[in-house]
Structure formats: C-alpha cells, structure tokens
Backbone of each chain as nested JSON, in Angstrom:
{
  "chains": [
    {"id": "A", "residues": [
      {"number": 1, "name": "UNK", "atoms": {"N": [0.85, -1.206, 0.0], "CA": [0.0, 0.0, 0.0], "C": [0.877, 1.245, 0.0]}},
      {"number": 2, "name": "UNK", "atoms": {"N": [0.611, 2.171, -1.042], "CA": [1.187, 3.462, -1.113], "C": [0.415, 4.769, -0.146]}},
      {"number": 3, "name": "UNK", "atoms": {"N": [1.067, 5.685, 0.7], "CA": [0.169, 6.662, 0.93], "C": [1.142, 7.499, 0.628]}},
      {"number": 4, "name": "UNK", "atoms": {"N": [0.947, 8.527, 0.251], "CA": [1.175, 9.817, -0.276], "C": [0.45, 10.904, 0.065]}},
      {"number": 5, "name": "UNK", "atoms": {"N": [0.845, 12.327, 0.036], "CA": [-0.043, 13.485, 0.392], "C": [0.269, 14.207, -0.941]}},
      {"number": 6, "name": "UNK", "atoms": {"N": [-1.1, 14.053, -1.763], "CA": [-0.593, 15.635, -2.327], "C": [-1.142, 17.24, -2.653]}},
      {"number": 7, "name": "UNK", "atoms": {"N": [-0.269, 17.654, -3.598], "CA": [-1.236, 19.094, -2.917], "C": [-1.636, 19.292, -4.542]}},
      {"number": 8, "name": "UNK", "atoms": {"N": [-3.077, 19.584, -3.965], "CA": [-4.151, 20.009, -5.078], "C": [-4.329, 21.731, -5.528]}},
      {"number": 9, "name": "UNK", "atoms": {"N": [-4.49, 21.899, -6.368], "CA": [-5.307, 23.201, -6.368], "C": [-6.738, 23.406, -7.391]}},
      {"number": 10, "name": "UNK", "atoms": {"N": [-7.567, 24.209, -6.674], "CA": [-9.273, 24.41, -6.882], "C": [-10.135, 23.762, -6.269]}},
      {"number": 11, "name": "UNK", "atoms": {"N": [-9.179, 23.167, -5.494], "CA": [-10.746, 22.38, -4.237], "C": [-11.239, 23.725, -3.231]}},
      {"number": 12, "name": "UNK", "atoms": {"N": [-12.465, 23.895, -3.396], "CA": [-13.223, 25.033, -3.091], "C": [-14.245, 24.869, -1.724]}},
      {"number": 13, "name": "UNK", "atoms": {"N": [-15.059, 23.343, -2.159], "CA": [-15.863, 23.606, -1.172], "C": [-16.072, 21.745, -1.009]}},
      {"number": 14, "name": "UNK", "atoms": {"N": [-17.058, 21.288, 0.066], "CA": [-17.916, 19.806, -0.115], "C": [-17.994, 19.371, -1.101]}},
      {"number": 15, "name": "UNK", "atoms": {"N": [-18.452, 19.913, -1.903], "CA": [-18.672, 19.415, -3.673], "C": [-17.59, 18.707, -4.24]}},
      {"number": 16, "name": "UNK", "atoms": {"N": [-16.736, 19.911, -3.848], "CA": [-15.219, 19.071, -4.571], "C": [-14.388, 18.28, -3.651]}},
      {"number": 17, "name": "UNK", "atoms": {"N": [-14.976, 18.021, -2.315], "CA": [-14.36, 16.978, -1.874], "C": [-14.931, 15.609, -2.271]}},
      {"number": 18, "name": "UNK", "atoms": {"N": [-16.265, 15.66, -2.283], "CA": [-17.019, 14.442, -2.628], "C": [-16.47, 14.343, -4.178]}},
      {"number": 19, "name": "UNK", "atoms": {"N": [-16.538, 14.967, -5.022], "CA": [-16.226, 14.842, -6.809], "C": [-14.849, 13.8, -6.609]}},
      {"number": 20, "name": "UNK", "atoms": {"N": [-13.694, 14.517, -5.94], "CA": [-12.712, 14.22, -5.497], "C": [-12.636, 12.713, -5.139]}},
      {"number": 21, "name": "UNK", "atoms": {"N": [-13.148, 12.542, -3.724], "CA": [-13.112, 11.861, -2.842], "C": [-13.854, 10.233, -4.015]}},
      {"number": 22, "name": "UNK", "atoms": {"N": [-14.718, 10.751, -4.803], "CA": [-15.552, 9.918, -5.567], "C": [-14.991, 9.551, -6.676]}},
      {"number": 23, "name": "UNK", "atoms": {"N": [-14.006, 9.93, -7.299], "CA": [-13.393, 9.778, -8.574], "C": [-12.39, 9.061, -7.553]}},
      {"number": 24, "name": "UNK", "atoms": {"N": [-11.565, 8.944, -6.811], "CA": [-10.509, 8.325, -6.404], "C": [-11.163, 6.383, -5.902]}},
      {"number": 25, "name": "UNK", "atoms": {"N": [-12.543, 6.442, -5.045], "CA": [-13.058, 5.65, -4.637], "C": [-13.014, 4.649, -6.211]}},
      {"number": 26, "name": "UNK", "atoms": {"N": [-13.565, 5.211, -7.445], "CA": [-14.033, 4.791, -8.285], "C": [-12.989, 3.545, -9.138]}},
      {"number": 27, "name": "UNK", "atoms": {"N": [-11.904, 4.652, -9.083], "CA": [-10.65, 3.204, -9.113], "C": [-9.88, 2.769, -8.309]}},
      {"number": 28, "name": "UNK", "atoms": {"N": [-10.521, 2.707, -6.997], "CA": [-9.773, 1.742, -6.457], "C": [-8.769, 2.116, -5.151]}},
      {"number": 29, "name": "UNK", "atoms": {"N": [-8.982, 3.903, -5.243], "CA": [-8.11, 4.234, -4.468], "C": [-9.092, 4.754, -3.048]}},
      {"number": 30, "name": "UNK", "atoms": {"N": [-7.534, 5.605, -2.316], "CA": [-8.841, 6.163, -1.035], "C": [-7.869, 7.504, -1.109]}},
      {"number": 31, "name": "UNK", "atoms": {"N": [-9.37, 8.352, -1.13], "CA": [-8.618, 9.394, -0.77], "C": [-9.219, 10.562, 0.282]}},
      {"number": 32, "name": "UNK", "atoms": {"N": [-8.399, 11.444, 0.766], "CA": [-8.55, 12.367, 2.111], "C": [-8.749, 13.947, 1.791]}},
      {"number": 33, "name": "UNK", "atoms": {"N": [-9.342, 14.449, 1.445], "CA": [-9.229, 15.828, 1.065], "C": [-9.382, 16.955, 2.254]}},
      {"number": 34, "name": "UNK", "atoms": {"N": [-8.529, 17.614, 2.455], "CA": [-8.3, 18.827, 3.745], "C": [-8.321, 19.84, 2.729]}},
      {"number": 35, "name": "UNK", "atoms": {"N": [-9.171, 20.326, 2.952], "CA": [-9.792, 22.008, 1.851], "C": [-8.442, 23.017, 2.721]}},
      {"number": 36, "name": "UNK", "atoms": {"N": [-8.632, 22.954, 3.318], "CA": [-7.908, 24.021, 4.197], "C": [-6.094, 24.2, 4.278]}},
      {"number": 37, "name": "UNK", "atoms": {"N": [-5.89, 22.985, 3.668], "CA": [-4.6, 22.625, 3.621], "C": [-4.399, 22.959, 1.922]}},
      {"number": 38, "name": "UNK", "atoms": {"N": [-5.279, 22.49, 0.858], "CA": [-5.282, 22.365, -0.174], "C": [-4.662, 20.833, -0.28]}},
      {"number": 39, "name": "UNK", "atoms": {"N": [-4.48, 19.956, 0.335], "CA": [-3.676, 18.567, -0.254], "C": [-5.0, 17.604, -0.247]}},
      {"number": 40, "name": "UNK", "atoms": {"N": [-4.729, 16.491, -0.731], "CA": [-5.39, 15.21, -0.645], "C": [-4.276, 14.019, -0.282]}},
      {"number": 41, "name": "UNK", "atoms": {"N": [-4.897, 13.219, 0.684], "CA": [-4.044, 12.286, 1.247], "C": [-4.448, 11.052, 0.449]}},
      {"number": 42, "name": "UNK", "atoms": {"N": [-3.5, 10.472, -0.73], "CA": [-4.227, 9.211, -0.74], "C": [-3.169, 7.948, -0.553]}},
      {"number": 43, "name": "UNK", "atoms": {"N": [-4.158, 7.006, -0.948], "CA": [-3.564, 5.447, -0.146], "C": [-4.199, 4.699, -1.296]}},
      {"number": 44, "name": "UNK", "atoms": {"N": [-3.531, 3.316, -2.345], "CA": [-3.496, 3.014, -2.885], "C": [-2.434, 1.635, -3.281]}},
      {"number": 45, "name": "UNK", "atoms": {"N": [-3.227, 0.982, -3.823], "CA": [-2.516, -0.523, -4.185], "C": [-1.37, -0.641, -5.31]}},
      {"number": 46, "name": "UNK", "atoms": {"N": [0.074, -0.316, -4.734], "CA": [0.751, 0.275, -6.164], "C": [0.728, -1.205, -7.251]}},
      {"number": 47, "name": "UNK", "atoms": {"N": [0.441, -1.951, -6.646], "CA": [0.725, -3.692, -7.453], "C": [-0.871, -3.501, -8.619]}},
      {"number": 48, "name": "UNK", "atoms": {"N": [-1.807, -2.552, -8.277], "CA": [-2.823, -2.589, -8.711], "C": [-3.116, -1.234, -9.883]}},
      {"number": 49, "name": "UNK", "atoms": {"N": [-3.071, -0.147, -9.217], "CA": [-3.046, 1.473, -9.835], "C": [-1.686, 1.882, -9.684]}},
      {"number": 50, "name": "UNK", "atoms": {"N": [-1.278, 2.875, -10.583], "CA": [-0.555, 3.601, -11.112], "C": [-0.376, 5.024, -10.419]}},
      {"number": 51, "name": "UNK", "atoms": {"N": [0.525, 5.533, -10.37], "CA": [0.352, 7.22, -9.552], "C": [-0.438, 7.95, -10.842]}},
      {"number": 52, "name": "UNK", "atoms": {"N": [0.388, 7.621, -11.592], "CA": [-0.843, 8.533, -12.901], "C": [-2.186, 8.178, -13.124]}},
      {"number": 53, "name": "UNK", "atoms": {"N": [-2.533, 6.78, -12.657], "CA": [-4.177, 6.943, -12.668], "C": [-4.736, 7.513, -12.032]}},
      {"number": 54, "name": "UNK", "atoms": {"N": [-4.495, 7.561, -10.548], "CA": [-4.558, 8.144, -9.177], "C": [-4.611, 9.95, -9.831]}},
      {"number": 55, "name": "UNK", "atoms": {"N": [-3.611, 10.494, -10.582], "CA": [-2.679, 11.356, -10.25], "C": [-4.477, 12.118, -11.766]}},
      {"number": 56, "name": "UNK", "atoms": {"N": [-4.186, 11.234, -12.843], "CA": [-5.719, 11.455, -14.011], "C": [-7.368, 11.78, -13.561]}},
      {"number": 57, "name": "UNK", "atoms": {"N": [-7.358, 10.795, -12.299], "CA": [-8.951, 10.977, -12.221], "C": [-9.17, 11.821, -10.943]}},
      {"number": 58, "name": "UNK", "atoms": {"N": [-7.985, 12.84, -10.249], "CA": [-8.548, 14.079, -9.847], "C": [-8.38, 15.258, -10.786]}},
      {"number": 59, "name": "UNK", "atoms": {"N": [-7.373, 14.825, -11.505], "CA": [-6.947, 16.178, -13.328], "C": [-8.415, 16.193, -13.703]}},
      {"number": 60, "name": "UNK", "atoms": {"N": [-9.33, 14.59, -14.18], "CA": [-10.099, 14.473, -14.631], "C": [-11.522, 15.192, -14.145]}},
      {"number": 61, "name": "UNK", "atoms": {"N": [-11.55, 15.892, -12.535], "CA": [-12.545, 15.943, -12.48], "C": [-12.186, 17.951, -12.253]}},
      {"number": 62, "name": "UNK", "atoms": {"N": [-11.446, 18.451, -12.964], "CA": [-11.123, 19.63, -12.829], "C": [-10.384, 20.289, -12.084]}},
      {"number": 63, "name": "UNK", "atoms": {"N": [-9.159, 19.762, -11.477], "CA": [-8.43, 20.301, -10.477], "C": [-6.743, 19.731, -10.94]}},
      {"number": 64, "name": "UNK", "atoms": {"N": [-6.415, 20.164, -10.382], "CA": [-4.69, 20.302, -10.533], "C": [-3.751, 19.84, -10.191]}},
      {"number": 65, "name": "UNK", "atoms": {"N": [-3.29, 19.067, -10.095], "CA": [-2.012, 18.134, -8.624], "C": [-0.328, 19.201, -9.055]}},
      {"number": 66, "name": "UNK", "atoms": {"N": [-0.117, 19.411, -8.02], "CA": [0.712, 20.702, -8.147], "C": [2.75, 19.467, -8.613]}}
    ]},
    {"id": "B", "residues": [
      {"number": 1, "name": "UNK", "atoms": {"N": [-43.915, 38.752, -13.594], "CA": [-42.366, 38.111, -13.248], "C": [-41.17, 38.803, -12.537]}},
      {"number": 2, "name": "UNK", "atoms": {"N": [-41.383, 37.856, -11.417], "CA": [-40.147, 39.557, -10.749], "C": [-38.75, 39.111, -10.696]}},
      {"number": 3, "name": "UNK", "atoms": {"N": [-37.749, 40.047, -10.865], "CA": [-36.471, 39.956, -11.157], "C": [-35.585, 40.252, -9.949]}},
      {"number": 4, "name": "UNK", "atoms": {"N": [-34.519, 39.512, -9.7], "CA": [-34.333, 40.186, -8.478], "C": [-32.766, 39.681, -8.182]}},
      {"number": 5, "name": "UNK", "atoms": {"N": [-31.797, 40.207, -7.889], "CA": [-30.198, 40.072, -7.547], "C": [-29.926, 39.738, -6.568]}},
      {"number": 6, "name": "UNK", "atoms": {"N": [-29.786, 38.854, -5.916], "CA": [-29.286, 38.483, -4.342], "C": [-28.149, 38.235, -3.941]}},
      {"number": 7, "name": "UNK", "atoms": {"N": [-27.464, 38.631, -3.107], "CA": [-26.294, 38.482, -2.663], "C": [-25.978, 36.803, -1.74]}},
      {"number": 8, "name": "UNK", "atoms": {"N": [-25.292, 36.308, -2.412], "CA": [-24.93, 35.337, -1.779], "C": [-23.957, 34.74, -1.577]}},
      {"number": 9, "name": "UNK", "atoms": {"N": [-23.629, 33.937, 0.061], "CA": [-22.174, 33.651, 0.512], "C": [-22.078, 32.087, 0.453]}},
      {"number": 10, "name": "UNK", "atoms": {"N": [-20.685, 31.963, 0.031], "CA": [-20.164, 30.642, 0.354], "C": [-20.467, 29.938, -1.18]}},
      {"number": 11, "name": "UNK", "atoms": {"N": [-20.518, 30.743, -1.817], "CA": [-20.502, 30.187, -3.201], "C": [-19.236, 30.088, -3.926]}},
      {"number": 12, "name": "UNK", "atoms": {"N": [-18.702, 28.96, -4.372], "CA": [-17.143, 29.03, -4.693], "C": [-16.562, 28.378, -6.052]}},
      {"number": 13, "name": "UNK", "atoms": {"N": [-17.46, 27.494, -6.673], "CA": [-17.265, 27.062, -7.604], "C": [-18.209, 26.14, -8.621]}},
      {"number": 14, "name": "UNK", "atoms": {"N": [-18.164, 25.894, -9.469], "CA": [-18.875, 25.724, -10.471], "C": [-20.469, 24.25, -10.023]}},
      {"number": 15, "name": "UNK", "atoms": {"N": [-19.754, 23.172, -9.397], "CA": [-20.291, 22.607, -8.539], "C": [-21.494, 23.321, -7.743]}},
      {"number": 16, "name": "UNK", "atoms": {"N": [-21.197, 24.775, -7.006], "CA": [-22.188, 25.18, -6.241], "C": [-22.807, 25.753, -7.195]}},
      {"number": 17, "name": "UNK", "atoms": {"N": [-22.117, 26.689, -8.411], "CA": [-23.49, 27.2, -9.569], "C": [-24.152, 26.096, -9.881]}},
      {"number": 18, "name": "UNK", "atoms": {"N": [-23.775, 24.971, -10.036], "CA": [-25.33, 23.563, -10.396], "C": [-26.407, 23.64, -9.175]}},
      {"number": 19, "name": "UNK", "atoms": {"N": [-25.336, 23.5, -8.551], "CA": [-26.287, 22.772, -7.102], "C": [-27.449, 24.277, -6.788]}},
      {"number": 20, "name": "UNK", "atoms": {"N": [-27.175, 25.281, -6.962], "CA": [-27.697, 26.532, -6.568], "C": [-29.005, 26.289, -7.779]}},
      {"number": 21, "name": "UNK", "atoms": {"N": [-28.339, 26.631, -8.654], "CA": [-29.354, 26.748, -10.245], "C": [-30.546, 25.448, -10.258]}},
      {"number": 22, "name": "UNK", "atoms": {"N": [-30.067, 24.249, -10.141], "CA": [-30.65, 23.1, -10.167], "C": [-31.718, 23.463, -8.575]}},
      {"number": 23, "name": "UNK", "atoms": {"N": [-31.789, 23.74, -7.89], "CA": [-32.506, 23.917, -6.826], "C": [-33.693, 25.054, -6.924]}},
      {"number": 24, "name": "UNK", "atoms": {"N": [-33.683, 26.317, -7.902], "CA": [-33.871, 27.085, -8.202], "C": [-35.056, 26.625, -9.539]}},
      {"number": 25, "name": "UNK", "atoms": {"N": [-34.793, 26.1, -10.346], "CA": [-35.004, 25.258, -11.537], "C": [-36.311, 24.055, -10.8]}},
      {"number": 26, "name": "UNK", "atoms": {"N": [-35.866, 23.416, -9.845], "CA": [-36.878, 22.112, -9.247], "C": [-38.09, 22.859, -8.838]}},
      {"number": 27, "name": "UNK", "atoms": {"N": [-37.826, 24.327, -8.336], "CA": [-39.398, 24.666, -7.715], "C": [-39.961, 25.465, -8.718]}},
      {"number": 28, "name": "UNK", "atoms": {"N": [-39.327, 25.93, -10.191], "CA": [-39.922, 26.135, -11.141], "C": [-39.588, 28.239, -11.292]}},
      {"number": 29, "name": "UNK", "atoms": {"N": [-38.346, 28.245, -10.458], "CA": [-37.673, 29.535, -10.693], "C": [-36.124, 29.386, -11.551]}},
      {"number": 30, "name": "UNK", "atoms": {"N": [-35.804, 30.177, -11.844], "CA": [-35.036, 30.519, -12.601], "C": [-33.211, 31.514, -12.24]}},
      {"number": 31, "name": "UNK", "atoms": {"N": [-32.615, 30.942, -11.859], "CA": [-31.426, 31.416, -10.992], "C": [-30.002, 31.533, -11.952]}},
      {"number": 32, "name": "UNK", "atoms": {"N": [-29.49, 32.726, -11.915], "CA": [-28.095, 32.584, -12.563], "C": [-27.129, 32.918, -11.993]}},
      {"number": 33, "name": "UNK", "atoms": {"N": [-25.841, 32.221, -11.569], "CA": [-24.91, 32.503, -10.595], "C": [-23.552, 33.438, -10.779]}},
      {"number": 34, "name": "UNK", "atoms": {"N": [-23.37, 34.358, -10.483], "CA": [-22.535, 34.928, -10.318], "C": [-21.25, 34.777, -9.461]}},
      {"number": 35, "name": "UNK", "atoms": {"N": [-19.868, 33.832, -9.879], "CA": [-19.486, 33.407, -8.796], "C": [-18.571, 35.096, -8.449]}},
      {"number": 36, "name": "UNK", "atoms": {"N": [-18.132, 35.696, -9.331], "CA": [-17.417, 36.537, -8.975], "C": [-17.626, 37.51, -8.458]}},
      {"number": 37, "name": "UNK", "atoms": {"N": [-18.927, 37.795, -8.415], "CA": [-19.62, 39.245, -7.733], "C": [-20.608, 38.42, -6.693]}},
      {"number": 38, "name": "UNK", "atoms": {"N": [-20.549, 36.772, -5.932], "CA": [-21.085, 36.559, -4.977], "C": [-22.904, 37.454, -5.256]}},
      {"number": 39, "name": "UNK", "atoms": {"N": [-23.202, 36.925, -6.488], "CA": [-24.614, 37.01, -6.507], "C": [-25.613, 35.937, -7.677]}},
      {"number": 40, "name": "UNK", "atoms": {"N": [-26.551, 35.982, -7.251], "CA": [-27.722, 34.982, -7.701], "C": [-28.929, 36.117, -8.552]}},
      {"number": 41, "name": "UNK", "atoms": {"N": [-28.965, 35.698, -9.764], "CA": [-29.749, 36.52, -10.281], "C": [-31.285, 35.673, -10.651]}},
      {"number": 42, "name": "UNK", "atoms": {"N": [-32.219, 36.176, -9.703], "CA": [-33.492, 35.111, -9.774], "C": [-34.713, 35.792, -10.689]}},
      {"number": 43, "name": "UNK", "atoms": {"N": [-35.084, 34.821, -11.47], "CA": [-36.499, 34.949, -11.684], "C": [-37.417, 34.27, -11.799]}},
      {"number": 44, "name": "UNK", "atoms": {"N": [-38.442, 34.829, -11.171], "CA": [-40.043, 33.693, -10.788], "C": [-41.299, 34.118, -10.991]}},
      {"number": 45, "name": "UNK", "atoms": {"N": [-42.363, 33.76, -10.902], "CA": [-43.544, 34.172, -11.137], "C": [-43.882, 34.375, -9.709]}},
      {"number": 46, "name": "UNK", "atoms": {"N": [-44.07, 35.666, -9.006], "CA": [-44.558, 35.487, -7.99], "C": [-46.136, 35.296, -7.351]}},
      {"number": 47, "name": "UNK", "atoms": {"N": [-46.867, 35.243, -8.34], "CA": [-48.272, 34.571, -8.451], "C": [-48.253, 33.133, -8.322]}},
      {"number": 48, "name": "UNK", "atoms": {"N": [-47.131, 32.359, -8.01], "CA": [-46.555, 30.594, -8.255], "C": [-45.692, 30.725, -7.186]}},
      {"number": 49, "name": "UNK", "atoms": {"N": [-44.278, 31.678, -6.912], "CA": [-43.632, 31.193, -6.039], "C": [-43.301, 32.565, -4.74]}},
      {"number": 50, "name": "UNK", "atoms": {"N": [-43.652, 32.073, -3.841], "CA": [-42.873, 33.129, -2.792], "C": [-41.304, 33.339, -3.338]}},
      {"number": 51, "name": "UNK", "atoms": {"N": [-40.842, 34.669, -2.385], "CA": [-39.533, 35.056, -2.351], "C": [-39.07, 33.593, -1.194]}},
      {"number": 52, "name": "UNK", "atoms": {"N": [-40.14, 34.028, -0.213], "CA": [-39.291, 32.694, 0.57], "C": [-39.211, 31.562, 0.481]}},
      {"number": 53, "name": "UNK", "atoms": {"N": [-39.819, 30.745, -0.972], "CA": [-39.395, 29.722, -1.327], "C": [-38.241, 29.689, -2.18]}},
      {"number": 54, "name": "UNK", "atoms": {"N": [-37.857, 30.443, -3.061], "CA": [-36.926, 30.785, -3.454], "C": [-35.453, 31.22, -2.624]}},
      {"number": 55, "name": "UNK", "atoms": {"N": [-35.362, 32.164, -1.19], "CA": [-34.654, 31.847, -0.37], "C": [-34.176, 30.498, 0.378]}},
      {"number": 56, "name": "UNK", "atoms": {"N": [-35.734, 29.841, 0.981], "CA": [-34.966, 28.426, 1.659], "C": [-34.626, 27.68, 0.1]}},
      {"number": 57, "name": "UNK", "atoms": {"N": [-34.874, 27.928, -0.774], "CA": [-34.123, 26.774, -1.795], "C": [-32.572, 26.826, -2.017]}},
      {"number": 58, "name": "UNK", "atoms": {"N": [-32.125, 27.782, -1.791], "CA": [-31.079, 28.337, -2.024], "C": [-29.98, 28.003, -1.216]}},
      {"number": 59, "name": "UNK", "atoms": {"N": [-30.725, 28.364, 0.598], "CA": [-30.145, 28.067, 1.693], "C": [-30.178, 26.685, 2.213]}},
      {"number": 60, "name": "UNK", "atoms": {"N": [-31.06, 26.182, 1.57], "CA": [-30.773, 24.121, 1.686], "C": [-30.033, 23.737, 0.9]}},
      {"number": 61, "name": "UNK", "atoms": {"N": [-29.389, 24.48, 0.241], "CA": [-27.94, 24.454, -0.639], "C": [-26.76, 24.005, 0.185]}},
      {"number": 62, "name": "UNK", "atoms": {"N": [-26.987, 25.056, 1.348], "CA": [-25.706, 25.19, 2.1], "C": [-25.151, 26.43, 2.259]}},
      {"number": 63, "name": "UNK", "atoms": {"N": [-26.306, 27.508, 1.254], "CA": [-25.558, 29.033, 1.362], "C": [-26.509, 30.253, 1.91]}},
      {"number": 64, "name": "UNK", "atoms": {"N": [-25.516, 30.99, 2.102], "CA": [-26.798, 32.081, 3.094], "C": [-27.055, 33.42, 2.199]}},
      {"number": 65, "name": "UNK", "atoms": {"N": [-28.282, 33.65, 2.155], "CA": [-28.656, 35.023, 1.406], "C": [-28.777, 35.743, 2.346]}},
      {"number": 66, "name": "UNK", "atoms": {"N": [-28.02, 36.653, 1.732], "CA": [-27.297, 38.017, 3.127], "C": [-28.698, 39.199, 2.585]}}
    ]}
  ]
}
C-alpha cells in the first residue's frame, strides 16, 4: 500500500471533496481531502493502480495536482 | 415576473453554480450565478412562487442570502 499526500489546487468547497473523494473511490483508491490545507491524502494498491491513474482521475474531475 | 439580484455567501465554484441553479429550476424559478460578484440573479412568477421559497431553496444548498 502506497500513501502519499498531495497538494491540489481548486478544491473550493464539499462538492469538490465528494467529486474528489468519488473519482478516487471509483478506481480503487482512497482518498482524504483537507480544503484548508489544499492537499489530498491518498492510499493506494501500487501492485494494482498507477500514480498517474490516481494522479488522471482528480486532473479528470477539474483540479490540478501541483 | 419579478427579477431580483441576491447576494450570496459561500458560493465558490462551479459545482455550487449547479447545485444553486438546479434547486432554483426544481421549484420552477429561474437562478443565474454569479461566482465573482457573490450574486444569484433570480427569476419567478410570484403569483406561483414566494420570495421565501426561493430563499430556503437556495439556503438548503448550504448558502446564506445576506
């Protein structure tokens, strides 16, 4: 299991933690979003996902990994 | 049909213009979001809808009309 923190930018409000939080669930991963920090903490099966899939389906849902 | 500009907080991103508009839209008013000037531009039939249905729709959003 991989955990990593990273730092996002345009997470604004609930919305985009759930969008977030829901696109990561979706493949497989878990992820932690602290609005206040701007990062997302995630945790992930590296034998399974990729950092770039992980790294695509928060790009994918409009936000930025710095 | 009355027209009317409301000031509103905690609106931050595109997510909350759905969630705002779509709420606005279900009781059969008409809402356009302003994220940068923190305003809601409504219109309704007020022979069909109160102002204060149009307020709590807004504020079961999650946001407060100042």
């Amino acid at each position: 299991m991989t955990k990593q923190t990273l730092q996002v930018q345009g997470m604004s409000c609930n919305h985009c933690v759930n969008s977030i939080e829901g696109a990561l669930q979706e493949i497989g991963a878990k992820g932690k979003v602290d609005l206040a920090n701007n990062t997302v903490e995630i945790s992930y099966d590296e034998n399974m996902i990729s950092f770039e899939a992980v790294k695509d389906a928060i790009e994918e849902q409009g936000y930025e990994v710095v």
